[in-house]
N, C-alpha and C positions, 0 to 999 in steps of 0.2 A: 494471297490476295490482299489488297493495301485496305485499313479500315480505318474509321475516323478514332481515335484513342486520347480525345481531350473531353473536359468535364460534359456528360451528355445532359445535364440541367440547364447548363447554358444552351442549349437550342431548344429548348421546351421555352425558354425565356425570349429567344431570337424570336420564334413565332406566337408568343402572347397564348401556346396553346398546350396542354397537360399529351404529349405524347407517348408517353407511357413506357420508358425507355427506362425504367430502373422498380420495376414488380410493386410489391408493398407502401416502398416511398413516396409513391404515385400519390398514394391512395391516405399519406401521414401530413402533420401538421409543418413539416419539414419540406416540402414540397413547394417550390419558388413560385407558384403558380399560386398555390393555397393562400402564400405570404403575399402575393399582390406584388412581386418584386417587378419592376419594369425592366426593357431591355437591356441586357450587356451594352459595356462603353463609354467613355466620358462621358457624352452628350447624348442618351437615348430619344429626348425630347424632338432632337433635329430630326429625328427619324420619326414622329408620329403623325407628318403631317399628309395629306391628300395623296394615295399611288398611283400613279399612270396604270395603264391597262397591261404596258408589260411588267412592271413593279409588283403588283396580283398576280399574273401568271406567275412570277415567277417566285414569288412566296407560297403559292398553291404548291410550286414542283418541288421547292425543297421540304414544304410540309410532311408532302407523302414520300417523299425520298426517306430521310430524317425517321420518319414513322416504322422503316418497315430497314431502318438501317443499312443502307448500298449506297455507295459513292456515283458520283455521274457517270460515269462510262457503263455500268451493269444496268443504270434505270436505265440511260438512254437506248441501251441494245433489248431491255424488255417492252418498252414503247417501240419498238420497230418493229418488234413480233407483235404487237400486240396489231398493230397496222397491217398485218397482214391477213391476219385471223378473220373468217367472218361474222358480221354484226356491231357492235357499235364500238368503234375503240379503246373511251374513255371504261366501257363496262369491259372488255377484256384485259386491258391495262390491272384492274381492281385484279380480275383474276386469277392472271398469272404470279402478282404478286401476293395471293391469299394462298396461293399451288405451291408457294416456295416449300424446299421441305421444312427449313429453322422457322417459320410462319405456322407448321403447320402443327409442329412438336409444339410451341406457344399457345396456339388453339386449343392444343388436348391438355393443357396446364402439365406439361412435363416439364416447364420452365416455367419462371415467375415472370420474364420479359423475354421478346426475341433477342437480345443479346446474349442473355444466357441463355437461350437456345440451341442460338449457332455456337456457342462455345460444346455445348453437350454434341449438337452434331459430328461438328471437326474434331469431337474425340472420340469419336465413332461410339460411341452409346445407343446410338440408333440404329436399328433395323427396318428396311425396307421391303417386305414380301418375302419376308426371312433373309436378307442378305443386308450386312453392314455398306452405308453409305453414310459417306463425312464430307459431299458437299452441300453446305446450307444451300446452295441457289437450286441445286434439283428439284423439278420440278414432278411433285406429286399429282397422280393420273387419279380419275373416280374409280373405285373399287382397290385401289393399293390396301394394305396394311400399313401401318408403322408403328413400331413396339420399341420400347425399352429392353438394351441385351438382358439375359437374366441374371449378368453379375452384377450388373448395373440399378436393378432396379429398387436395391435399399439404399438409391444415394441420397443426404438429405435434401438437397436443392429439387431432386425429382420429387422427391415424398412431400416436399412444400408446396411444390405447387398443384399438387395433385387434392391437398386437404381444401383450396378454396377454386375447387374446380365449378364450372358454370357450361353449360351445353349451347351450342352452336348446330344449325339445320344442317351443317355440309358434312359433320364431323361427328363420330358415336367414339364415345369412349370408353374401357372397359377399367376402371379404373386397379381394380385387385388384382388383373391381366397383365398392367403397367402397358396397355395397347388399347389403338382406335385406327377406325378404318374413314379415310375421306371420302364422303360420302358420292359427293359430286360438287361440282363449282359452284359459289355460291351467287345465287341473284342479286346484283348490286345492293336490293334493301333490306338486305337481310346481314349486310354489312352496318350494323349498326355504330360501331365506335367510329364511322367513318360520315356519319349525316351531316357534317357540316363540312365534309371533300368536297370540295369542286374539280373533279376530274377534267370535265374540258377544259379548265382554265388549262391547263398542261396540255392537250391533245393542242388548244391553239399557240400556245408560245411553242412549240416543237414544229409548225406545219406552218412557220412564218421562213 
């Protein structure tokens, strides 16, 4: 599957917003965000001025695209599902992509960021209901398991992000187990690193 493989600070810079695309970094004085660094580009200034209504939409969709790392053709076909599903789009859209499974290994701090998530997924590190599964986009059900194998589970990058692990309502984690079980889908506000998504900005530039 084709992935984006250029510096991922520079789109935390594109959208002026700490996306959390590289674990620890995030969270350091190194961080282009921390530094106040303005946009990528010769001229970022030409770009700071008043957006149209699709200019918004469409900085909301690569927000969350960018956020949760899928190229257009995977968001656009999770947005179609999510339209079909019943209840409110914009809140199904959130939760199919919180159900990913490389989402969901990042939730239980088996990774530092969903990148290195899905790198641990596609290498099959991951257990599903006891059974290995190595695509990030599968979608995790309420009541699954997913574990670290047990050859697996002194890797350091697992054991890192297990030490600044923090709990989540949809997701229990057993940390000494190297496993946690998704609890169920999470209600849009309980989506906390997400309070300042505008989901339907996206549900309307898609439905235009």
């Amino acid at each position: 599957m084709a992935r984006y493989t250029g510096p991922v600070c520079r789109q935390c810079r594109t959208e002026q917003k700490k996306l959390f695309l590289k674990g620890s970094r995030c969270n350091s004085d190194k961080c282009p965000i921390n530094k106040k660094l303005g946009a990528p580009g010769k001229d970022p200034k030409a770009r700071t001025g008043k957006r149209s209504e699709y200019g918004l939409q469409l900085r909301e969709k690569q927000k969350i695209k960018r956020m949760y790392g899928m190229l257009e053709k995977q968001f656009r076909l999770t947005f179609e599902r999510a339209l079909t599903m019943p209840g409110v789009t914009g809140e199904n859209l959130i939760q199919l992509l919180e159900s990913r499974l490389d989402n969901v290994v990042y939730r239980m701090h088996f990774a530092a960021c969903r990148n290195q998530a899905r790198q641990i997924v596609s290498h099959s590190h991951i257990l599903v209901n006891g059974k290995v599964v190595n695509i990030p986009s599968y979608n995790v059900k309420p009541g699954d398991v997913v574990e670290v194998k047990e050859k697996s589970k002194k890797l350091a990058v697992i054991q890192q992000g297990l030490e600044n692990a923090s709990s989540y309502p949809w997701v229990t984690v057993d940390a000494d187990a190297v496993k946690g079980t998704f609890v169920q889908y999470p209600r849009r506000e309980e989506v906390t690193d997400l309070v300042d998504v505008k989901e339907q900005l996206v549900v309307e530039l898609y439905s235009k």
